[in-house]
GURO-504963 format. One record per residue (C-alpha): residue number from 1; x, y, z; residue in one letter. Coordinates in steps of 0.1 Angstrom, whole numbers, plus 5000, padded with zeros to 4 digits. Example, Ala and Ser with C-alpha at 12.3 -4.5 7.8 and 13.67 -1.06 7.14 Angstrom:
% residues 2
1 | 5123 | 4955 | 5078 | A
2 | 5137 | 4989 | 5071 | S
% end
This chain:
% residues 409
1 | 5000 | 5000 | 5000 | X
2 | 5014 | 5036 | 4990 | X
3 | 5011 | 5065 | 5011 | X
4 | 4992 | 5085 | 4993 | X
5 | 4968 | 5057 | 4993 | X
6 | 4959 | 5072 | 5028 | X
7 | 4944 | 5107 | 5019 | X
8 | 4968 | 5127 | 5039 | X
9 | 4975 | 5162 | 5032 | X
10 | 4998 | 5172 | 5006 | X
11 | 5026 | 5191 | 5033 | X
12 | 5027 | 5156 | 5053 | X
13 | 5029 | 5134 | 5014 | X
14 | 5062 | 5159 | 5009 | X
15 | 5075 | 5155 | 5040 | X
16 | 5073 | 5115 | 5036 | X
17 | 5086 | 5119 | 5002 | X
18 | 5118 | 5137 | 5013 | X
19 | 5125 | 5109 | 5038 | X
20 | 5120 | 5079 | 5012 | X
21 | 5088 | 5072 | 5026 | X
22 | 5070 | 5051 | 4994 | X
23 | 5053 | 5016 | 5011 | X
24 | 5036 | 5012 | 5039 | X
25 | 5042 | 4983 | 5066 | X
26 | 5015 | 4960 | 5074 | X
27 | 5011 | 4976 | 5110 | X
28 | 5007 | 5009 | 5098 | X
29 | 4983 | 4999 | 5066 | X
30 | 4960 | 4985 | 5091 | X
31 | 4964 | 5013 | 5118 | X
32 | 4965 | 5049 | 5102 | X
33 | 4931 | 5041 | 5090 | X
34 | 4920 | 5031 | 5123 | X
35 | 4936 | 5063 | 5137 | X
36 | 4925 | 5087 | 5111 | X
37 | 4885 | 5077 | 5119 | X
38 | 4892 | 5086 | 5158 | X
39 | 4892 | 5053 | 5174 | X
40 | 4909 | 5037 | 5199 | X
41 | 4933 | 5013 | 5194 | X
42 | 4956 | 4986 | 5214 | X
43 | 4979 | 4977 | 5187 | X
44 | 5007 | 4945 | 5195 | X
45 | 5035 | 4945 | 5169 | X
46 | 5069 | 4939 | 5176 | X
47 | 5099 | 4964 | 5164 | X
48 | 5112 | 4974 | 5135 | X
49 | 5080 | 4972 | 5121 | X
50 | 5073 | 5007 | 5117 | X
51 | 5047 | 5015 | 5141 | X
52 | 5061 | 5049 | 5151 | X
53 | 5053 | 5058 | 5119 | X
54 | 5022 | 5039 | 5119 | X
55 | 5003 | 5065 | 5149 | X
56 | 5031 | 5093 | 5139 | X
57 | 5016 | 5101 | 5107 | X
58 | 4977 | 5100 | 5113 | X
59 | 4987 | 5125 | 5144 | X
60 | 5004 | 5152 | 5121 | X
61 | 4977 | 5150 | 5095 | X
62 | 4952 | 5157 | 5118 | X
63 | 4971 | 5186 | 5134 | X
64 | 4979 | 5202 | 5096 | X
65 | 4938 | 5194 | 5084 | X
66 | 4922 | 5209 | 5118 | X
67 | 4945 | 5232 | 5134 | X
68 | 4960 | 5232 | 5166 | X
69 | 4961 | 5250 | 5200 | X
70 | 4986 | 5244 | 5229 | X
71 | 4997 | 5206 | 5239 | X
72 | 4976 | 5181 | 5215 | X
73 | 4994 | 5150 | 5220 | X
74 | 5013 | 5128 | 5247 | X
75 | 5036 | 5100 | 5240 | X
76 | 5045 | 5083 | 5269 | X
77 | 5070 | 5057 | 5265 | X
78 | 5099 | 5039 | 5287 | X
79 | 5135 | 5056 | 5280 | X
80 | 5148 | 5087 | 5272 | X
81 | 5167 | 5074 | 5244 | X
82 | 5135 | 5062 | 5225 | X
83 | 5119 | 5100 | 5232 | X
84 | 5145 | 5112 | 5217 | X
85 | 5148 | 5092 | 5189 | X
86 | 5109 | 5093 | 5186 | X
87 | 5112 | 5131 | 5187 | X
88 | 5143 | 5130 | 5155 | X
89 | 5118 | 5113 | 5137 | X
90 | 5086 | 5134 | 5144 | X
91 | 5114 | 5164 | 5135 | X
92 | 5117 | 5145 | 5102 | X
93 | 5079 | 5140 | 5091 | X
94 | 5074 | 5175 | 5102 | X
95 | 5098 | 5196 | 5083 | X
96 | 5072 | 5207 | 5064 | X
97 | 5045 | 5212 | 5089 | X
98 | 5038 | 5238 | 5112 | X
99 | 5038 | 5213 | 5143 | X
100 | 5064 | 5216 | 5170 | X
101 | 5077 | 5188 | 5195 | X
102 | 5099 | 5183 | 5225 | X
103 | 5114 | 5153 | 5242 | X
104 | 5111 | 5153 | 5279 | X
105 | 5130 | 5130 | 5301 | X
106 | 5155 | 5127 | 5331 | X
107 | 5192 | 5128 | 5342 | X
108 | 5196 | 5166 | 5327 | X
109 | 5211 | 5200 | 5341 | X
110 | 5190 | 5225 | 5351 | X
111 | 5194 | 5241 | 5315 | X
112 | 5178 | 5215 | 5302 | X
113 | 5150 | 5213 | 5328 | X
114 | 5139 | 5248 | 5319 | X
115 | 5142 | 5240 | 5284 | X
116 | 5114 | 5215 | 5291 | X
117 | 5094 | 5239 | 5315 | X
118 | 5097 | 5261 | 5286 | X
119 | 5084 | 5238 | 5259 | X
120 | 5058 | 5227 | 5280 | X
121 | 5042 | 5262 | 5292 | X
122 | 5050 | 5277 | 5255 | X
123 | 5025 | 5244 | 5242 | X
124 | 5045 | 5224 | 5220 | X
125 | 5021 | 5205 | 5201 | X
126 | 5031 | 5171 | 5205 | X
127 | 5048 | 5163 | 5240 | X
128 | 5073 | 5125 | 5237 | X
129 | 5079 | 5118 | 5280 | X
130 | 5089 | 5091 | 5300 | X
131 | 5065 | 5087 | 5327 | X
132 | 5084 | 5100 | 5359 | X
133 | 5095 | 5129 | 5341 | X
134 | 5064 | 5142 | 5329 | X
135 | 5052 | 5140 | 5366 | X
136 | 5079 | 5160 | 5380 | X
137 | 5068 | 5187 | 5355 | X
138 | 5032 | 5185 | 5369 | X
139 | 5039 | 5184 | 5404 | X
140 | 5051 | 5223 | 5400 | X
141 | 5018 | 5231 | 5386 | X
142 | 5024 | 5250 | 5352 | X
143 | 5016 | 5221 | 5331 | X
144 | 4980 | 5221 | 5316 | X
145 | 4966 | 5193 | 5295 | X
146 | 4933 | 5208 | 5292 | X
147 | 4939 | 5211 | 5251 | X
148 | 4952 | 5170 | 5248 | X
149 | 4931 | 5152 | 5223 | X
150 | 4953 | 5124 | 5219 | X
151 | 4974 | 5100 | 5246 | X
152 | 5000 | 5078 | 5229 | X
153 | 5016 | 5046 | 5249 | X
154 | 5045 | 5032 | 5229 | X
155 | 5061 | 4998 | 5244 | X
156 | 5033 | 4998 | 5265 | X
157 | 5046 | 4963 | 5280 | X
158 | 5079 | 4975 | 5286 | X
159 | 5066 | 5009 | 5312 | X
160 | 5042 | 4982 | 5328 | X
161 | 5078 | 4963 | 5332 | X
162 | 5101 | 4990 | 5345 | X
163 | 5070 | 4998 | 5370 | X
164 | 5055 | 5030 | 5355 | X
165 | 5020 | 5022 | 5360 | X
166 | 5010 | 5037 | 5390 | X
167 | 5030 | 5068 | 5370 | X
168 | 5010 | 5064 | 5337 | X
169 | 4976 | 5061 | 5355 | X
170 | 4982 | 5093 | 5375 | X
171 | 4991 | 5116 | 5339 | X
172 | 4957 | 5099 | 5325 | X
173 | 4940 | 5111 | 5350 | X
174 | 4951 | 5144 | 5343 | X
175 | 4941 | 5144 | 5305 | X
176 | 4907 | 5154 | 5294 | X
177 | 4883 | 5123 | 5293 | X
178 | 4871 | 5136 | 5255 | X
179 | 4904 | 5122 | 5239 | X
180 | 4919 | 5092 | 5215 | X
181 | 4939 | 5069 | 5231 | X
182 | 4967 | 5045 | 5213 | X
183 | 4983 | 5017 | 5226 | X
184 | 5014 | 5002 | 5215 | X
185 | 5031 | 4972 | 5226 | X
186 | 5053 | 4944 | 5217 | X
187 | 5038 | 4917 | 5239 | X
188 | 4999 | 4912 | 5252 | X
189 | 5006 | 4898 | 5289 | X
190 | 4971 | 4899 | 5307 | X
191 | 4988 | 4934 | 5327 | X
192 | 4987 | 4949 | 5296 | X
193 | 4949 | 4941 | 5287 | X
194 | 4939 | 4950 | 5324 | X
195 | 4957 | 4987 | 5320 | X
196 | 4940 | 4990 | 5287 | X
197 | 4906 | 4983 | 5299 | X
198 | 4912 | 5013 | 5326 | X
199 | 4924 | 5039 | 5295 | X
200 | 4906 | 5031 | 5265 | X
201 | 4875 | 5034 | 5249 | X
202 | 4858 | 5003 | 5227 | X
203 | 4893 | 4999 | 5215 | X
204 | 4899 | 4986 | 5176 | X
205 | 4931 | 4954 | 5181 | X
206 | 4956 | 4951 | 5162 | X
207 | 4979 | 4919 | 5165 | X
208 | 5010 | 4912 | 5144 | X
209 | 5034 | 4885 | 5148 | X
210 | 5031 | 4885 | 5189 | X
211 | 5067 | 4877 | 5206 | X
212 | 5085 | 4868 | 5176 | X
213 | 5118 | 4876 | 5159 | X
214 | 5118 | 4891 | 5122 | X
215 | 5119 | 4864 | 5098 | X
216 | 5150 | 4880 | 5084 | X
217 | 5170 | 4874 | 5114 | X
218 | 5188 | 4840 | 5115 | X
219 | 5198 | 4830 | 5152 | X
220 | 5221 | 4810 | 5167 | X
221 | 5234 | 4800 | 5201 | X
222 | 5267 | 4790 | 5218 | X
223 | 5269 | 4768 | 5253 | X
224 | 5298 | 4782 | 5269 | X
225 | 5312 | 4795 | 5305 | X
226 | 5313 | 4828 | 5316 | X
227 | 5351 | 4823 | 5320 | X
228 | 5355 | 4819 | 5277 | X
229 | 5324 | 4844 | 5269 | X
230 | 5353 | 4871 | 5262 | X
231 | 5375 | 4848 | 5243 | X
232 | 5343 | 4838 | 5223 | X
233 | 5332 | 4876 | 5209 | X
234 | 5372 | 4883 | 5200 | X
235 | 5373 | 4853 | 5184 | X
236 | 5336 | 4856 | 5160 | X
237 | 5349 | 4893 | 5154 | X
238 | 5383 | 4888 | 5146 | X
239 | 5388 | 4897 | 5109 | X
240 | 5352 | 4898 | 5098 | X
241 | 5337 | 4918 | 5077 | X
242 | 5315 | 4934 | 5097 | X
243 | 5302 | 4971 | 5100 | X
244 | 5276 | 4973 | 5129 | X
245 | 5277 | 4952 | 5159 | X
246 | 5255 | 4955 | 5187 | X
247 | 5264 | 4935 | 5221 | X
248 | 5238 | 4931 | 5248 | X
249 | 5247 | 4925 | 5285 | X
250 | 5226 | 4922 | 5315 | X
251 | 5253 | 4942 | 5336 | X
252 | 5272 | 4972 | 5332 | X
253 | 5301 | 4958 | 5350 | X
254 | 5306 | 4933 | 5321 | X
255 | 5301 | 4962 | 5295 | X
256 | 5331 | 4978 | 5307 | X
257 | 5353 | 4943 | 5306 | X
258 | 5340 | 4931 | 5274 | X
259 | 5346 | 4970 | 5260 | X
260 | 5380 | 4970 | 5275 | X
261 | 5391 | 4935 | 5260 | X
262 | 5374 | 4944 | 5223 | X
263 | 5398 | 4980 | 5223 | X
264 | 5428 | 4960 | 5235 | X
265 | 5423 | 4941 | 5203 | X
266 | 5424 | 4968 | 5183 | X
267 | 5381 | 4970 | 5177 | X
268 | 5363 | 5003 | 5174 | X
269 | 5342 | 4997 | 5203 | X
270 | 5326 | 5021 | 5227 | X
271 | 5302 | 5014 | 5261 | X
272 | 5269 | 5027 | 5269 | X
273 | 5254 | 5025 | 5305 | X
274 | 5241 | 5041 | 5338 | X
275 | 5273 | 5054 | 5346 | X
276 | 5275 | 5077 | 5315 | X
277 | 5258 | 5111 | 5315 | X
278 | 5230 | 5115 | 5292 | X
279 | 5252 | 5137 | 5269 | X
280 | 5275 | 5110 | 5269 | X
281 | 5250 | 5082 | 5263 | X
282 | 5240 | 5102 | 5231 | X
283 | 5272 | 5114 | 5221 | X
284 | 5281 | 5074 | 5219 | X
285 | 5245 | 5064 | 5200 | X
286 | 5252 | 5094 | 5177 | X
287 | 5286 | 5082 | 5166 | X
288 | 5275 | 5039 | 5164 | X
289 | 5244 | 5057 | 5141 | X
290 | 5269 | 5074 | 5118 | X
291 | 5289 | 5045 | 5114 | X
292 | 5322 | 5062 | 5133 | X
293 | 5321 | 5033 | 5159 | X
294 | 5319 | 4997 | 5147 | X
295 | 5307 | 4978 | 5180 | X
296 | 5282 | 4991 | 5208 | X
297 | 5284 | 4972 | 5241 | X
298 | 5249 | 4982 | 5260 | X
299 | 5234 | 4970 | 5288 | X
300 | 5198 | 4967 | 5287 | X
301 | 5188 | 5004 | 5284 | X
302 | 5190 | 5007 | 5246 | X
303 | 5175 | 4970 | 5240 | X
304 | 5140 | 4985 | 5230 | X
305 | 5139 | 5019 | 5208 | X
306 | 5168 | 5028 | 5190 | X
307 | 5161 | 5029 | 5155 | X
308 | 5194 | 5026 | 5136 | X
309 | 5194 | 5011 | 5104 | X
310 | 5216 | 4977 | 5091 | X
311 | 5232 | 4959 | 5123 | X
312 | 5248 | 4933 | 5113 | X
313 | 5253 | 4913 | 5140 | X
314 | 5238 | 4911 | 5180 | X
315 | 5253 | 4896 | 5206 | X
316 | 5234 | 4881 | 5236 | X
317 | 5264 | 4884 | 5262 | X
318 | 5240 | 4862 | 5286 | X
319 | 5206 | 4850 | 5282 | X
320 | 5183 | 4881 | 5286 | X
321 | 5167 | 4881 | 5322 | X
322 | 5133 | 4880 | 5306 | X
323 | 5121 | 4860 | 5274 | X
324 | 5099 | 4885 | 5262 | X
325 | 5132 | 4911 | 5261 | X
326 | 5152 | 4886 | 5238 | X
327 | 5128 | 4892 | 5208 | X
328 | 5138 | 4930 | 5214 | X
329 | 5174 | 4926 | 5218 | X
330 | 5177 | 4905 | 5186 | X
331 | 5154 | 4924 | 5172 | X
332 | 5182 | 4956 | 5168 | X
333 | 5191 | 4933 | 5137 | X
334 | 5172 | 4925 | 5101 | X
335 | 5148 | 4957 | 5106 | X
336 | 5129 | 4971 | 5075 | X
337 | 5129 | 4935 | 5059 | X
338 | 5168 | 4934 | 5061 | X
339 | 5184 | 4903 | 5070 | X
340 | 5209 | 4899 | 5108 | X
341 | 5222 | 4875 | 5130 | X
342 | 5216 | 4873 | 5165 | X
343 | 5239 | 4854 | 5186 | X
344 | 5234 | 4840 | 5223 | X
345 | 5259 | 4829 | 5250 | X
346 | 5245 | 4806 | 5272 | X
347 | 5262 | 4797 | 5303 | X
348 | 5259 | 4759 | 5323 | X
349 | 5232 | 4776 | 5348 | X
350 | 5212 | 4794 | 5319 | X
351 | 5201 | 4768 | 5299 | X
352 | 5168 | 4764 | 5314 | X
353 | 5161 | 4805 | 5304 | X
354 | 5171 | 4801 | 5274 | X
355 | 5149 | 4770 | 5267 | X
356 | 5117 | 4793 | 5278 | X
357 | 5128 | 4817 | 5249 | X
358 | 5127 | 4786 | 5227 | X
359 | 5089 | 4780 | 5237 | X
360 | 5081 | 4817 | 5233 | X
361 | 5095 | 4821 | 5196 | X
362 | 5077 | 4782 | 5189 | X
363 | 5114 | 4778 | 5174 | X
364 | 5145 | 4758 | 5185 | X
365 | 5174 | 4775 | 5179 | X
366 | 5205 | 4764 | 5162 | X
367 | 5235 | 4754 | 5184 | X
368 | 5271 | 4763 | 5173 | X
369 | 5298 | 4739 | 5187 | X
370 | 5329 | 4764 | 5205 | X
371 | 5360 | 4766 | 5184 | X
372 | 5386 | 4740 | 5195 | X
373 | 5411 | 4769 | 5212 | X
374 | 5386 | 4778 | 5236 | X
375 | 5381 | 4743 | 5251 | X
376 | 5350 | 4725 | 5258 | X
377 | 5318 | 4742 | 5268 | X
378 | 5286 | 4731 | 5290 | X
379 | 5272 | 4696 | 5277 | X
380 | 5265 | 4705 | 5234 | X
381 | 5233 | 4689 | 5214 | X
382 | 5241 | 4695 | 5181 | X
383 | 5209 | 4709 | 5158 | X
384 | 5220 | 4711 | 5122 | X
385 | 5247 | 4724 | 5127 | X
386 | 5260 | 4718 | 5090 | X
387 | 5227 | 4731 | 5077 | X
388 | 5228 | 4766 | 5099 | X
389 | 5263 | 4773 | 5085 | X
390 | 5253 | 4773 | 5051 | X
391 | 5226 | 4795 | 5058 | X
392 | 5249 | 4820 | 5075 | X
393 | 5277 | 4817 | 5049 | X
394 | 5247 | 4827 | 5023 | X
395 | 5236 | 4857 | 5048 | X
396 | 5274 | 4869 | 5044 | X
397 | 5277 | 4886 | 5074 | X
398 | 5307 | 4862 | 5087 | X
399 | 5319 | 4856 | 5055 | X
400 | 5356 | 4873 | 5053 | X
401 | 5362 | 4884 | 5023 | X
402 | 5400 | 4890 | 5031 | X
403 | 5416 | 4858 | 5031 | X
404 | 5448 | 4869 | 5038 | X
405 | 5434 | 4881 | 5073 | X
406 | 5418 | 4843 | 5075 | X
407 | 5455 | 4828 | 5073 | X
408 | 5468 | 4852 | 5103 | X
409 | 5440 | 4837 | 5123 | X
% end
């Protein structure tokens, strides 16, 4: 389906024209007319599929067609790294328009808390928060929502996670009662249907390919002790041809080690965490988006949200805490209909995790025997082994293409 299937005005058509915008996604052909008729909806698609897009656009069409006064619209959502990156892309669609956003969100200077307090009390139209934030905003009473006609809840699933609901309930409640609400989310746990049923109207559902990795991504796993984990990303890396790397870890203590070991190797690595400043944190995402850094080693922070185009390769340091969060970790990789690979380390104690990830993706994933210099691993089952190296040799993403690097291996 083409854009300009959807009837929207001609300044937002240019706008998605000068940012390559031709086909829709299947999430947002079957929400942006949902959205446009004033509906409610609780919509579960997992990322990379475009939904930003899918209840970004609807929004600024109806802002352009009817006019605007003061705050219009609220995205809440979980980080500050996805309000900014969801603000970078509402900057993009409206270059065109006459709509103006802000990001607000924690861990800043006083300069950049009145820059909030200013964007709020000046009315941006379209307000992108994390939960907590916005409610430290309210408590000092210049905030007014009175002029909201639309609250937004991207990875829905993820705030109920993190504990944001008593947060999220306590903004609704300050929004006018007249309004559309949207609900986004990756998963469908019964929380999520129970918070719904407090916030929305007769909601339209939307369901799309529910706790499930991309189809492009081709996964793998390796059995192996925390002792050769280290060994074991130098050694996939070494002399690859690869451009964008992205290795999860549950801690930021073993950010910093695995960081430290890949820059002694001579990698172009860098660490994001909770230790950084927020300056720092984006000064790092900024350079790993324009390619100046080859690896990002990130704890869990970034795992949902960051929208940055052609990974090559994820790295599951340890099995991901929750099953839910290893669709979204792997899910960094083969976005947009690309193709990735998404690699796990499980350790002896994990395996039983990892197994419930298994049952939650209804798909057994391939296990990679350790390379003979780092020694044995945790018992190994072999599953096609032969058959999943072809198909990763045929993705090419660990297919050196110097072979004279290959030799000095």
């Amino acid at each position: 389906m083409n854009f300009n299937d959807f009837g929207f005005s001609d300044e937002v058509i240019e706008g998605l024209q000068s940012m390559r915008f031709e086909k829709a996604t299947p999430i947002q052909e079957m929400a942006i007319p949902i959205i446009k008729q004033g509906k409610d909806l609780i919509a579960c698609a997992q990322t990379g599929t475009g939904k930003t897009a899918a209840y970004l656009l609807p929004v600024l069409n109806k802002l352009v067609v009817e006019g605007h006064n003061h705050i219009n619209t609220i995205i809440l959502v979980p980080t500050r790294e996805l309000a900014i990156q969801i603000d970078q892309q509402l900057q993009g669609f409206a270059y065109f328009l006459p709509v103006t956003s802000t990001a607000i969100y924690g861990g800043n200077d006083s300069a950049e808390w009145d820059r909030q307090k200013k964007s709020l009390t000046s009315g941006a139209d379209i307000v992108v928060t994390t939960p907590g934030r916005m409610l430290q905003h309210m408590s000092m009473g210049y905030v007014s929502f009175d002029t909201v006609k639309h609250l937004i809840l991207d990875e829905a699933d993820r705030m109920l996670d993190m504990g944001f609901f008593d947060d999220i309930m306590q903004v609704v409640k300050m929004l006018p009662e007249q309004r559309q609400t949207l609900m986004f989310s990756a998963t469908m746990p019964p929380k999520i249907r129970d918070m719904a049923k407090k916030i929305l109207v007769l909601p339209e559902e939307i369901s799309l390919s529910i706790s499930k990795p991309a189809e492009g991504i081709l996964q793998a796993a390796y059995l192996v002790y925390d002792t050769q984990k280290i060994d074991l990303v130098n050694h996939l890396l070494k002399g690859k041809n690869l451009v964008s790397i992205i290795i999860f870890s549950s801690t930021k203590i073993n950010v910093k080690e695995i960081t430290r070991s890949l820059i002694k190797n001579g990698f172009n690595a860098k660490a994001i965490h909770s230790d950084l400043e927020q300056a720092e944190r984006e000064d790092v995402l900024l350079d790993f988006k324009n390619r100046k850094v080859q690896i990002l080693v990130a704890t869990d922070i970034i795992a949902r949200g960051i929208d940055i185009e052609k990974i090559d390769l994820v790295i599951n340091f340890d099995v991901p805490r929750d099953a839910e969060d290893y669709v979204h970790r792997v899910g960094r990789t083969a976005r947009a209909k690309s193709q990735g690979v998404a690699l796990t380390f499980v350790n002896d104690k994990e395996q039983r995790e990892f197994k419930k990830i298994e049952q939650l993706i209804e798909k057994e994933v391939y296990k990679i025997a350790l390379p003979e210099e780092l020694g044995e691993g945790p018992a190994y089952n072999p599953t096609e082994e032969r058959h999943f190296k072809k198909r990763f040799n045929k993705v090419g993403t660990f297919k050196n293409k110097h072979k004279r690097s290959d030799k000095s291996n």
